[in-house]
C-alpha positions in Angstrom: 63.7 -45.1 -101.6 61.6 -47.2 -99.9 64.2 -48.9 -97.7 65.7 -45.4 -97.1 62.5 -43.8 -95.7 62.0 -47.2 -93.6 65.3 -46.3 -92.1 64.9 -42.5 -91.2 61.8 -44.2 -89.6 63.6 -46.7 -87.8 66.1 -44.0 -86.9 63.5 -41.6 -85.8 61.6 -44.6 -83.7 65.0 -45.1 -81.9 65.8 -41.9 -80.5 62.0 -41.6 -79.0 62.8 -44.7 -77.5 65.9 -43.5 -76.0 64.5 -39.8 -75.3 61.9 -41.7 -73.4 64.9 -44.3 -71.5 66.4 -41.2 -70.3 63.9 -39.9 -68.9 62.5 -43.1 -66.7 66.3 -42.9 -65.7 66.3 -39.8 -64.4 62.7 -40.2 -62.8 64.0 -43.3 -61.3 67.0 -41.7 -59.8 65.1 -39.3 -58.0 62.4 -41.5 -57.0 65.0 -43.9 -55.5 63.6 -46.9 -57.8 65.4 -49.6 -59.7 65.7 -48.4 -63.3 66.8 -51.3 -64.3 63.7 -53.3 -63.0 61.5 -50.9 -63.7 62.4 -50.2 -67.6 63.0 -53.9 -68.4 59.4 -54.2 -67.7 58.7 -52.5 -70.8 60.9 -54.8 -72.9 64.6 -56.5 -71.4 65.9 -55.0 -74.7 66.3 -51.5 -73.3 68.8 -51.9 -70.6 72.2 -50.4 -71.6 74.0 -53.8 -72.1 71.9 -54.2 -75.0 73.3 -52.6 -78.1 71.1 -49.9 -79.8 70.6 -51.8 -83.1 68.9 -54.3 -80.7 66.6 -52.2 -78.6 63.0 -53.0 -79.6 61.3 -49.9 -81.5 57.8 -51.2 -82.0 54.8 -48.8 -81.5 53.8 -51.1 -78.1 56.9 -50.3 -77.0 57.2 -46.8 -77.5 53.3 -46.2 -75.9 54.3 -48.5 -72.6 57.5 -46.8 -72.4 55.3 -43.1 -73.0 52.7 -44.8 -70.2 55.6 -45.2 -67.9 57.0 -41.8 -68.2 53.7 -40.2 -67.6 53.1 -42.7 -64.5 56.3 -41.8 -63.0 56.2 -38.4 -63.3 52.8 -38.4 -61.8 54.2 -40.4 -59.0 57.0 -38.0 -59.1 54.7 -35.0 -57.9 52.5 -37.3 -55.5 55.9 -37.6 -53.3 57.4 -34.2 -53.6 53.6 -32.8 -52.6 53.6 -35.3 -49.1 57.8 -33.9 -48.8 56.9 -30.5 -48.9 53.9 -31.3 -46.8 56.3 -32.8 -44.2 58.7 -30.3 -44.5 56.6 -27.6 -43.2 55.3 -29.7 -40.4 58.8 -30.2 -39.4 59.6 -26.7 -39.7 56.6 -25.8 -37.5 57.3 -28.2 -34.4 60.9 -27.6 -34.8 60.3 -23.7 -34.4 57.5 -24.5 -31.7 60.2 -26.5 -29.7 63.1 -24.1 -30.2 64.9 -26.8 -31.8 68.9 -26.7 -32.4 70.5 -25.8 -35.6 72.1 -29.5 -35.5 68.8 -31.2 -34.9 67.2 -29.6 -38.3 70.6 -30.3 -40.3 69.9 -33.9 -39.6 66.4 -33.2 -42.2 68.1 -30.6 -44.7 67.5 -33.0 -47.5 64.2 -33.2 -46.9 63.8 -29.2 -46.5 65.9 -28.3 -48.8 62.8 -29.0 -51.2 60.0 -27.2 -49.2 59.2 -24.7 -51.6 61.2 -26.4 -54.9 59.5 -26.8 -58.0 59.4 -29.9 -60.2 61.4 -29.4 -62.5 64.3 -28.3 -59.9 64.1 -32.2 -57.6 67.2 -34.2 -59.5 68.8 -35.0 -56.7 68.8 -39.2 -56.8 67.2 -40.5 -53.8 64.9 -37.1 -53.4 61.7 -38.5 -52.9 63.1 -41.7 -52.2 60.1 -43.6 -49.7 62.3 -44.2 -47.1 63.1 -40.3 -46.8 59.2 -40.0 -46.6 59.5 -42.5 -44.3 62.2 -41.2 -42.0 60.5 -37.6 -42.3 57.2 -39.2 -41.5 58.1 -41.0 -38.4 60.5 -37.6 -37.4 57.2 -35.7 -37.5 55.4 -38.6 -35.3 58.3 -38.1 -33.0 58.0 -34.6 -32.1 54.7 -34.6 -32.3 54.6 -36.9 -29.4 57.7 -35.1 -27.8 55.2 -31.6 -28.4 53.1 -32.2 -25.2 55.7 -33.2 -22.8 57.7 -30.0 -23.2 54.9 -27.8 -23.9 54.8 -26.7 -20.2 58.6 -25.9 -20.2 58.5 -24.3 -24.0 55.5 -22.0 -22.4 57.1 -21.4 -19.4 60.4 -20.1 -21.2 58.3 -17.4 -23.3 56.6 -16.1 -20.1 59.9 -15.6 -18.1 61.1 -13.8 -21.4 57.4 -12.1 -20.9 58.2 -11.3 -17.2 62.0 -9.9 -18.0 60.7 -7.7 -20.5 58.1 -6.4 -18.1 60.7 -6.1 -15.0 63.7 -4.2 -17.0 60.3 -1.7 -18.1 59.7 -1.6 -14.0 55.9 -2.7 -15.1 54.3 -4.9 -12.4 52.8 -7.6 -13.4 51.3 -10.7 -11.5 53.6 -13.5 -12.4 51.8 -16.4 -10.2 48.6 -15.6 -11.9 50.0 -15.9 -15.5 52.1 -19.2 -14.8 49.0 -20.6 -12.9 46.9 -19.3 -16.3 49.5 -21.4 -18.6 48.9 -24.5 -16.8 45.4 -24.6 -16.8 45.9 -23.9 -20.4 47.8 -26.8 -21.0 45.6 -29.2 -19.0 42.7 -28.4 -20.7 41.2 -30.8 -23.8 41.0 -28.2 -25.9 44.5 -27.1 -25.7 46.5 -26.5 -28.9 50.2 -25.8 -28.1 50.7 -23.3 -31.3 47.6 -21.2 -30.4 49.2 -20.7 -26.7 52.6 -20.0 -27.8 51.2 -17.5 -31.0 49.4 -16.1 -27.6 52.4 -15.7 -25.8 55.0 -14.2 -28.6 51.6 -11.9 -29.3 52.2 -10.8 -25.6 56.1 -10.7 -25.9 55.7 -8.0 -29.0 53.1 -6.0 -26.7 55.7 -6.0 -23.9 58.1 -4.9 -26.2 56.1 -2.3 -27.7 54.9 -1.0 -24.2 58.5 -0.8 -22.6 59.9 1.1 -25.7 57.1 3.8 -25.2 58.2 3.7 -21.8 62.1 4.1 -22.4 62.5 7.9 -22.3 60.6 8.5 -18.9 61.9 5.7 -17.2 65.3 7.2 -18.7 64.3 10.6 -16.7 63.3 9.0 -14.0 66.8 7.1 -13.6 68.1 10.9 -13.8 65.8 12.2 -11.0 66.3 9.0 -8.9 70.5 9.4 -9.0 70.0 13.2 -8.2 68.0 12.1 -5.1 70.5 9.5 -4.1 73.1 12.3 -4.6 71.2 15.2 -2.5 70.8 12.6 0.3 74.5 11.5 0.2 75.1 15.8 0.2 73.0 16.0 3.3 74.8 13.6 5.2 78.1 15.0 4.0 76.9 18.5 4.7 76.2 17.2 8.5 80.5 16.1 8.5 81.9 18.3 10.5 85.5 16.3 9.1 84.5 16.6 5.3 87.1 19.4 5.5 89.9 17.5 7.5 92.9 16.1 5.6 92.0 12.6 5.9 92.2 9.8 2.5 89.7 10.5 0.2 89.1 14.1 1.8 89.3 15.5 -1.9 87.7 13.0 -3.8 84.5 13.4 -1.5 85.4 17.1 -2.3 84.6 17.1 -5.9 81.5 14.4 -5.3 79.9 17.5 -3.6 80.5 19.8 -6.3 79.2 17.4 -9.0 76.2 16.3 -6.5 75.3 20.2 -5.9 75.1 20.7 -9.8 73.2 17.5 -10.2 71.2 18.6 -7.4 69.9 21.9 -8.4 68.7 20.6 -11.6 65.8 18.7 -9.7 63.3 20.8 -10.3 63.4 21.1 -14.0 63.8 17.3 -13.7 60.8 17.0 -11.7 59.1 19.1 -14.2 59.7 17.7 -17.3 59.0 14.1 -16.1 55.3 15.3 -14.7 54.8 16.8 -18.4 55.9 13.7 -20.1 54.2 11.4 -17.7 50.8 13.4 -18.7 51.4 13.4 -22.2 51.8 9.4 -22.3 49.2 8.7 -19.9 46.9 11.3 -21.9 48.2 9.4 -25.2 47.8 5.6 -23.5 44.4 6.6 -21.5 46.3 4.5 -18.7 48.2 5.7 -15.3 52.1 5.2 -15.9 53.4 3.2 -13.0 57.0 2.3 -11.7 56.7 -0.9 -10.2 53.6 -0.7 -9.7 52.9 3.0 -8.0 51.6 5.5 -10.0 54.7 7.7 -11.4 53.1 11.5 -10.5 52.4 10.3 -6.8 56.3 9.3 -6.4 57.0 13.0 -7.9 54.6 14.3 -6.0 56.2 13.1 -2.6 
């Protein structure tokens, strides 16, 4: 009975042992260290060469083995915390500098753990510390890299700024702005993601601004072609030919008939643009300008 019981224990003892091998394997793997260094320093007897029966089971070796685990998988968490870390500080200088699909490929394995848990890191080499490395000395890089194309980075945003404004015909004083961004950027206390948060803040204003805009500045496209058209009439009215059997005699023809239609719908035109123009400067407390002169005063003229 005795010897039986000393067996279940032995047997018992064994498979702690090997529940606890497994696991500095697999901690190993993903940690990028040698198992086999690492576990022989526990005991040589629990590398796989050695046959179970021979694998030492003693209660020093199951607590140094248990020590180990828990040291590893504290190690384990140390890494992944300074990956993640370095994962969003790639992502943020990548995204500051507008950089290529292909250039953040070249880091998906560091990444691709950003916002993993513990438990889900098993890839082998994971948290190896030369991937902390490489992504370490990555982040240096463009960190450096940062300030040298800040000015073009910045300068990219405010033409976007200035196209925005243009296709919204709002004048805007581009030297000033530009000139504004360099001083920014030669200042000491000049922080490159405070000026660019500045800047896509300004974008989303201009965007917001323009589409307010859109359905005057439609109107006004309206009222500007029937213009165009009654001045075309007018000279074509002053033809004494328009009439003659020349090329093009009957497509000029029908022009005139389109432009007269076009033409007498000025008014209401002119009309509903003043009442819209009101209502949005009376909702925006602001004068609503088309390149820069005040809307009304053009429909006034």
């Amino acid at each position: 009975m005795a010897l039986l019981i000393s067996f279940v224990s032995q047997s018992d003892r064994l498979h702690k042992i090997l529940d606890f091998v497994s696991s500095v394997h697999d901690l190993c793997s993903v940690l990028g260290m040698d198992f086999l260094a690492t576990v022989t320093e526990v005991h040589p007897s629990l590398i796989d060469s050695v046959g179970a029966h021979s694998k030492s089971v003693s209660d020093e070796t199951i607590s140094r083995l248990s020590k180990m685990v828990t040291e590893l998988k504290e190690e384990k968490v140390k890494r992944l915390g300074k990956i993640q870390a370095l994962a969003s500080q790639l992502t943020d200088l990548w995204n500051l500098m507008d950089a290529t699909v292909e250039e953040r490929q070249l880091f998906d394995h560091v990444t691709c753990n950003m916002s993993s848990t513990l438990d889900r890191v098993t890839v082998p080499g994971a948290l190896a510390l030369d991937v902390i490395d490489q992504a370490e000395h990555e982040v240096e890089r463009l960190d450096q890299l940062k300030a040298s194309r800040m000015k073009d980075i910045a300068f990219k945003r405010q033409t976007e700024l200035e196209d925005i404004y243009a296709q919204a015909h709002i004048a805007i004083d581009t030297s000033a702005a530009r000139d504004r961004i360099l001083s920014v950027i030669d200042s000491s206390m000049f922080e490159p993601s405070e000026l660019l948060a500045d800047m896509e803040n300004q974008i989303l204003k201009a965007k917001e601004e323009a589409s307010s805009r859109k359905d005057i500045l439609e109107k006004v496209d309206r009222w500007m072609l029937a213009c165009e058209e009654e001045s075309w009439l007018e000279d074509y009215s002053r033809d004494d030919n328009r009439y003659s059997a020349t090329r093009g005699a009957h497509l000029n023809l029908k022009r005139a008939e389109k432009a007269r239609v076009l033409v007498n719908k000025i008014p209401a035109i002119v009309d509903m643009l003043v009442a819209k123009t009101q209502a949005w400067e009376q909702e925006h407390n602001t004068a609503f300008t088309y390149d820069g002169v005040a809307l009304l005063a053009m429909l006034d003229e």
